[in-house]
Backbone bond lengths (Angstrom), bond angles and torsions (degrees), N, CA, C in turn:
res aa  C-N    CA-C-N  psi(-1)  N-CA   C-N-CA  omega(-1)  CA-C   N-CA-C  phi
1 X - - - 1.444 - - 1.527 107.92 -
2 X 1.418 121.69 132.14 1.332 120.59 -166.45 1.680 95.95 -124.03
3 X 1.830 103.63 123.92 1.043 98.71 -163.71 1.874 98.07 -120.19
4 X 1.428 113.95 132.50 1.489 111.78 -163.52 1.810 85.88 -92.06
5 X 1.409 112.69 151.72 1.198 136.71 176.06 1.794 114.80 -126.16
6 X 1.301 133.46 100.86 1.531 121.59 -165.05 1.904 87.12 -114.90
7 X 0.798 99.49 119.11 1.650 111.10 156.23 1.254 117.68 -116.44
8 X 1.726 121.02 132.92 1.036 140.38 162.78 1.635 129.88 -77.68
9 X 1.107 144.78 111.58 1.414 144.98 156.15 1.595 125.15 -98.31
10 X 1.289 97.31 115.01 1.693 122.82 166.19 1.620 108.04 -33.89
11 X 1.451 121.20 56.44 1.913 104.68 175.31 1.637 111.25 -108.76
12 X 0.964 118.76 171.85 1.314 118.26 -171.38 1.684 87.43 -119.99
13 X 1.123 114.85 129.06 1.402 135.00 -159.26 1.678 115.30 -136.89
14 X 1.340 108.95 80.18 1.598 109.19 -174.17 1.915 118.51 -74.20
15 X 1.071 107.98 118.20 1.092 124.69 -171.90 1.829 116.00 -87.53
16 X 1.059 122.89 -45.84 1.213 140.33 -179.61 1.902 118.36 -114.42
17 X 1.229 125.03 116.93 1.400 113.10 159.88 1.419 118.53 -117.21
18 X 1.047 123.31 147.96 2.007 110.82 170.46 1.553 102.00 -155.91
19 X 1.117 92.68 113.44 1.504 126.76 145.40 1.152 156.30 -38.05
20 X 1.492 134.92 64.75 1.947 132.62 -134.57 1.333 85.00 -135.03
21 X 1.451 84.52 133.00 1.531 102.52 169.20 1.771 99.09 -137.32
22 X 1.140 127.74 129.71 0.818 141.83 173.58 1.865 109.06 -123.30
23 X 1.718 108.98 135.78 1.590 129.40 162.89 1.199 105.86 -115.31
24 X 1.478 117.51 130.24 1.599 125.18 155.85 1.340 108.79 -112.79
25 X 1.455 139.40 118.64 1.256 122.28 147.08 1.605 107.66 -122.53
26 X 1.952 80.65 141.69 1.711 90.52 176.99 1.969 102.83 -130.15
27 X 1.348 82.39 -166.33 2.045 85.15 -171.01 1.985 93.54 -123.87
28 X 1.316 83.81 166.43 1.467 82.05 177.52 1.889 98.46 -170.12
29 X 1.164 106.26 91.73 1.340 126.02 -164.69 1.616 114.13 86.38
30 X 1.656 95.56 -103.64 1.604 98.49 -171.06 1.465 96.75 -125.72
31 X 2.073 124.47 24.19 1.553 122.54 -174.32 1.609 90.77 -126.15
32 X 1.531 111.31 136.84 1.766 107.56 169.28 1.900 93.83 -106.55
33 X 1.445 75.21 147.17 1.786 89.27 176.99 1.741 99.51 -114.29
34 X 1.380 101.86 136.67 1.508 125.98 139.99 0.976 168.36 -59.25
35 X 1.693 122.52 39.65 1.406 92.74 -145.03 1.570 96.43 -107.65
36 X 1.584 95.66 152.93 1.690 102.14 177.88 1.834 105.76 -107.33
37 X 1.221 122.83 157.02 1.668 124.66 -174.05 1.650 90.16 -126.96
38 X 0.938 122.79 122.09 1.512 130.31 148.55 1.113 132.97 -108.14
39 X 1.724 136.54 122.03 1.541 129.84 -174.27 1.057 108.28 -173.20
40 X 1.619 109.54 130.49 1.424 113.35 165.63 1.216 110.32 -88.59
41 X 2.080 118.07 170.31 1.316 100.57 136.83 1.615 98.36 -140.59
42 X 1.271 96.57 170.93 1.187 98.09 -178.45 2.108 110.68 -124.14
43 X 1.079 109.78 170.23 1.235 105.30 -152.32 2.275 94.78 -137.21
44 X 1.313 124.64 86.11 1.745 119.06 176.69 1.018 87.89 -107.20
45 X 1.719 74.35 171.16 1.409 99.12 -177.34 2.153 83.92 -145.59
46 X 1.385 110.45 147.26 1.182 108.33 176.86 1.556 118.35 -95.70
47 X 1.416 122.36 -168.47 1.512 110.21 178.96 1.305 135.22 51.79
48 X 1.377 107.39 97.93 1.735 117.62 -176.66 1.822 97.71 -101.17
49 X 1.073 116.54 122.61 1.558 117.78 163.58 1.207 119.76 -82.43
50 X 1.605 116.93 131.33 1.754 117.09 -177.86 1.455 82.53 -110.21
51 X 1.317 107.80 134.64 1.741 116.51 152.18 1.703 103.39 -114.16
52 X 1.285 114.62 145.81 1.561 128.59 -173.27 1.913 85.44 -151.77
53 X 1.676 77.55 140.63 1.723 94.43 165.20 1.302 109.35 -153.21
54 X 1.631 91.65 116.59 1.378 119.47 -164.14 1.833 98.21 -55.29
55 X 1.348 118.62 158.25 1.584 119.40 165.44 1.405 102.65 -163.11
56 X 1.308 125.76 145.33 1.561 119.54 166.19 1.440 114.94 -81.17
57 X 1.000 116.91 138.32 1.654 120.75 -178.72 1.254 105.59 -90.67
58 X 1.545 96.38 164.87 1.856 116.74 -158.91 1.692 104.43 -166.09
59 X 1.064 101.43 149.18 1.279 113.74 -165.64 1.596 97.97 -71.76
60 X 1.446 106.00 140.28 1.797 102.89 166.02 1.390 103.82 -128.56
61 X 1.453 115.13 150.40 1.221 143.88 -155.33 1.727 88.15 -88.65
62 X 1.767 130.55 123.72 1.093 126.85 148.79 1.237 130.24 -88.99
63 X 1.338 151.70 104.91 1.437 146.79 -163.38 1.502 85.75 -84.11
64 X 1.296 107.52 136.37 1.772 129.48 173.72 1.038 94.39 -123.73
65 X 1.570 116.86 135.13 1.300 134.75 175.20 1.712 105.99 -90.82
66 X 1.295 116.00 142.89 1.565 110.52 -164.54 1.667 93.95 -110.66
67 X 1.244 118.20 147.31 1.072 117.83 -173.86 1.336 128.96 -67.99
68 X 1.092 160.86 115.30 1.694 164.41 -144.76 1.636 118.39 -107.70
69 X 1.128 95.57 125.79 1.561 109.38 -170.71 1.468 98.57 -67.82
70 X 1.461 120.69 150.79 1.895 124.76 -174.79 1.528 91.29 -104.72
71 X 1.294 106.34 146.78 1.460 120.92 153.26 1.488 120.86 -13.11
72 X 1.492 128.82 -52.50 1.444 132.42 -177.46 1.711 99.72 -64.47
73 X 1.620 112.35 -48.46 1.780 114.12 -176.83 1.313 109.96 -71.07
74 X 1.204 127.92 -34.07 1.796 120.21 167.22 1.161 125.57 -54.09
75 X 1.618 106.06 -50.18 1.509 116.77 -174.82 1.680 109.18 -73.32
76 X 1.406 126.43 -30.98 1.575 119.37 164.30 1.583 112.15 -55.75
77 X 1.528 93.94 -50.66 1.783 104.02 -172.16 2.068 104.20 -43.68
78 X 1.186 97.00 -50.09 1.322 108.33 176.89 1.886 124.36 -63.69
79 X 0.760 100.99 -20.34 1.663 123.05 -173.92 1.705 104.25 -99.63
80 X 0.955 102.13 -30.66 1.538 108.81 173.29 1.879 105.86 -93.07
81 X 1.113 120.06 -36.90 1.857 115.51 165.51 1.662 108.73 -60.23
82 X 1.383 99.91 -33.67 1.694 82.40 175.15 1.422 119.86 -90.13
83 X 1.519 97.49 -29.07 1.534 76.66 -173.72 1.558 119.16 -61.10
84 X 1.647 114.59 -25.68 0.952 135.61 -163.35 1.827 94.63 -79.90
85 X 0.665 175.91 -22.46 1.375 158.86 26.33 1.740 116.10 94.90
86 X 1.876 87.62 -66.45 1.313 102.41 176.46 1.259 115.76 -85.12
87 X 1.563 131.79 -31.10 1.617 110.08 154.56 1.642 132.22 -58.86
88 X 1.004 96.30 -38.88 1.847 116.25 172.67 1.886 95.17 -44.84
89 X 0.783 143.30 -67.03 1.578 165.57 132.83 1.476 100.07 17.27
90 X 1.857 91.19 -86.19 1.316 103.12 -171.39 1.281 117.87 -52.93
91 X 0.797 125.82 -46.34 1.878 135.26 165.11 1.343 98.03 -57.64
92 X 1.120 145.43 -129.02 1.569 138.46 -169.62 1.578 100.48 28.40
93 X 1.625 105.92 -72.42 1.618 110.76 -169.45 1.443 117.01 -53.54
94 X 1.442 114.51 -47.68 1.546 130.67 178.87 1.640 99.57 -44.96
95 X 1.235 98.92 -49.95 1.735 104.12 -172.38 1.777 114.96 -37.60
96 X 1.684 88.84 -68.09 1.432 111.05 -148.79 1.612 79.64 -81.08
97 X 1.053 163.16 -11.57 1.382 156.83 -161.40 1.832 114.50 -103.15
């Protein structure tokens, strides 16, 4: 049975900021003026939603793929049983002779 759980929390969550800075200078006879503007604003929004869904856990089975010998490693593997074959052989004969 899968049971959904949504809880709400009260956060204040800023989404947007911007930054303006504005300089004007002008003259006005024989005096220059300055003026500078500074202001942010900012832009929330409240309420973050958590959803969680509860489940009991259980073991799961991983299939691992095992790594595979290529055509060039078979065919040595194989070349090496015979040769090995044919010394095993040759000795036997040496023995009994």
């Amino acid at each position: 049975m899968d049971r959904v759980k949504i809880e709400y929390r009260d956060r204040l969550r800023i989404d947007s900021v911007y930054n303006r800075d504005t300089v004007n200078i002008y003259e006005r006879g024989d005096t220059v003026y300055l003026q500078t503007i500074k202001w942010r604003e900012r832009f929330k929004f409240d309420t973050v939603s958590v959803v969680r869904v509860d489940s009991i856990p259980y073991p799961v089975e991983v299939i691992q793929e095992v790594n595979k010998l290529t055509k060039w490693q078979r065919w040595r593997l194989n070349a090496l049983n015979i040769i090995a074959i044919i010394i095993v052989a040759y000795v036997i004969i040496k023995i009994r002779v």
